[in-house]
N, C-alpha and C positions, 0 to 999 in steps of 0.2 A: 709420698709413697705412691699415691696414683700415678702423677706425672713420670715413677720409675719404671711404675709398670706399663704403660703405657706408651715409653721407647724402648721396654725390651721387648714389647708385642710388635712393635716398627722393625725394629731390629730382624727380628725370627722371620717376620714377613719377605722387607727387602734380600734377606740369606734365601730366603727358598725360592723368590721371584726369577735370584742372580742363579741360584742349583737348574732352575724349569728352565731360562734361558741359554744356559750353560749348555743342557741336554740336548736342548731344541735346537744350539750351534751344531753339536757334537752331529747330528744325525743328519743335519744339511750338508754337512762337512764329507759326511761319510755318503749321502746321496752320491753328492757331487765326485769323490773319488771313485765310487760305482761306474758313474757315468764314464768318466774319464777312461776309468778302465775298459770298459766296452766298448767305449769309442776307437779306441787303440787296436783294441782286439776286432773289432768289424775292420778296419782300416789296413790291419794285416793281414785278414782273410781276402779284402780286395785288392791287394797289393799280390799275393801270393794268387788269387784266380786271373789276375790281370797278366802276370806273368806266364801262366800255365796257358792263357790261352796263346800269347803269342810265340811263347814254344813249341805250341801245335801247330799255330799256322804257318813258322817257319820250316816243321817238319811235313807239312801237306805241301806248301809251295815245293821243297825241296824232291817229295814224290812223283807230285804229279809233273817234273822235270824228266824225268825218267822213264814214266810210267809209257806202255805202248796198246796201241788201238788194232788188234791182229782182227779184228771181223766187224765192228758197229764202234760208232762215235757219238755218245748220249751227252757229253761235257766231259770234263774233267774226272769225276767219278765214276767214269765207267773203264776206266782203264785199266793196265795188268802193269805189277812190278814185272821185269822179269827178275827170275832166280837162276843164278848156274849152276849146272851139271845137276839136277835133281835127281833125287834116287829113290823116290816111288813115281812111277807114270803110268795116267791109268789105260786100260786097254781100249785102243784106238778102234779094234773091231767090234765093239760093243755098242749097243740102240743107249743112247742116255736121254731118257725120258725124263724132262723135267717139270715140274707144274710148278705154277706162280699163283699166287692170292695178290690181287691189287686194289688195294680198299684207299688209300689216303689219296686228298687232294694235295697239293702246295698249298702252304699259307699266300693270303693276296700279297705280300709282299716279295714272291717268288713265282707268281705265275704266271710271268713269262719266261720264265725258263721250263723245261723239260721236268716232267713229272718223276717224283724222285724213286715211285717205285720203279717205272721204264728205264731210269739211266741203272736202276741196280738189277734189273730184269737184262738187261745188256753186257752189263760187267759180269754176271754169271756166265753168258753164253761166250763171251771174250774169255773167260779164264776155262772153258774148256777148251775151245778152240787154241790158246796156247801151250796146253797140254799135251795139244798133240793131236785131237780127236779132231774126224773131217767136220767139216759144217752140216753134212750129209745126216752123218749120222747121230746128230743133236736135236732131239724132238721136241721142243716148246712147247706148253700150253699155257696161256693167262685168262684169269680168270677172273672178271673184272664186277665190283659191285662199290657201294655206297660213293662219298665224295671220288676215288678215281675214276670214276662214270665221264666225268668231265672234260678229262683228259682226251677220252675217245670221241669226242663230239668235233660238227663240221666246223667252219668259219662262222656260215648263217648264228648257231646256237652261241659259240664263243663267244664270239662279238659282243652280241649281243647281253654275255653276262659279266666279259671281262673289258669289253671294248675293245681288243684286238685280237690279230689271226691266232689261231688255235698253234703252238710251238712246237704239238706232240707230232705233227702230219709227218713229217720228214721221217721220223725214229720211225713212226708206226709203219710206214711203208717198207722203208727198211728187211724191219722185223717180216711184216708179209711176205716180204720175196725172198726171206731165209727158209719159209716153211713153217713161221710161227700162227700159231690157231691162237687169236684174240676170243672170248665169250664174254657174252656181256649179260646183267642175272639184271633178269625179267620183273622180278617182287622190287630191284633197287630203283633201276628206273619206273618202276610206277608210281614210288615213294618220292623219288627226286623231281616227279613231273619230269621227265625227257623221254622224248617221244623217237622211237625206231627210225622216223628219219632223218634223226639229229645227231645221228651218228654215223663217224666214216663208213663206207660200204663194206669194207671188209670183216667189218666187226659184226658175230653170229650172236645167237639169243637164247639163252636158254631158260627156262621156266624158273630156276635159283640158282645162283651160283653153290649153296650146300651140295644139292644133288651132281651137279658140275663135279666137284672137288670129291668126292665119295668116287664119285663113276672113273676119273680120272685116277686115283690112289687105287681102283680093285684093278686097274687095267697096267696097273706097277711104276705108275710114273709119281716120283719123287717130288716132295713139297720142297720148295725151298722159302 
């Protein structure tokens, strides 16, 4: 009688050891097709953003084949589609007072190329000028503070934070002999240490770039 009871206690034991290991497949099992499944599903999200991006950059290369430089050449993205026969044009005798905010630097991995807010400060003034309106009467203002401080500095300053010549000199002169008013904010550079003669000459100073951008918007010139 003992020794009966004492294999059906074996018995009951080994059954529930085999149910707990049974469970404990069961949830490994199902880990495991978790993963699988996720794995699949990241795999087709990188599969579908790997495609999206070189569908874009077949469609950038494909633009910028096209695209036309009617006033300033900042790279590639400062260019104009043209459009045919367009049927709004805005009024060519009109002041078009523009203002720019330039705050970002390039990442180091782009800073020798042309500061990306200048090549878009460029494509602006391109996409009026093929609108129609003279160069004349396109009035710029930039206004420049935080990391694009950088951009407006000499060689001497460059150099020595990037190791080579400053890339912006070319555009920035450019721009100056269009009529464009570069300002450069006073509180940024005192923040950023760069000191007023570390900057190209033609670049002015103003006590903040806020006050700048206020004084500039009461006098009607448009943010862009």
């Amino acid at each position: 009688m003992f020794k009966l009871i004492i294999s059906l206690a074996l018995l009951f034991l080994s059954g529930s050891l085999i149910a707990q290991m049974s469970k404990s497949d069961s949830a490994i099992v199902a880990i495991n097709l978790h993963k699988d499944s996720s794995l699949k599903a990241m795999m087709h999200t990188d599969s579908l953003k790997i495609e999206k991006e070189y569908a874009d950059k077949l469609k950038e290369e494909k633009l910028k084949a096209i695209a036309v430089y009617p006033f300033l050449d900042a790279g590639p993205f400062s260019g104009v589609i043209p459009v045919k026969d367009p049927t709004e044009i805005p009024d060519p005798a009109l002041d078009y007072k523009i203002l720019f905010e330039l705050t970002a630097n390039n990442p180091d991995s782009s800073i020798a190329e042309i500061n990306y807010g200048l090549t878009e400060a460029a494509r602006i003034i391109n996409l009026h000028v093929a609108s129609g309106i003279p160069i004349k009467k396109i009035i710029p203002v930039l206004v420049v503070h935080a990391g694009a401080l950088n951009a407006f500095t000499n060689d001497t300053y460059y150099k020595s934070k990037y190791k080579i010549e400053n890339p912006n000199k070319k555009i920035i002169d450019e721009l100056i002999k269009a009529g464009v008013k570069i300002i450069a904010c006073g509180q940024a550079l005192a923040f950023f240490e760069i000191s007023r003669e570390s900057l190209l000459p033609p670049v002015k100073v103003t006590l903040s770039a806020k006050t700048a951008l206020s004084y500039y918007r009461l006098k009607g010139f448009v943010p862009m």
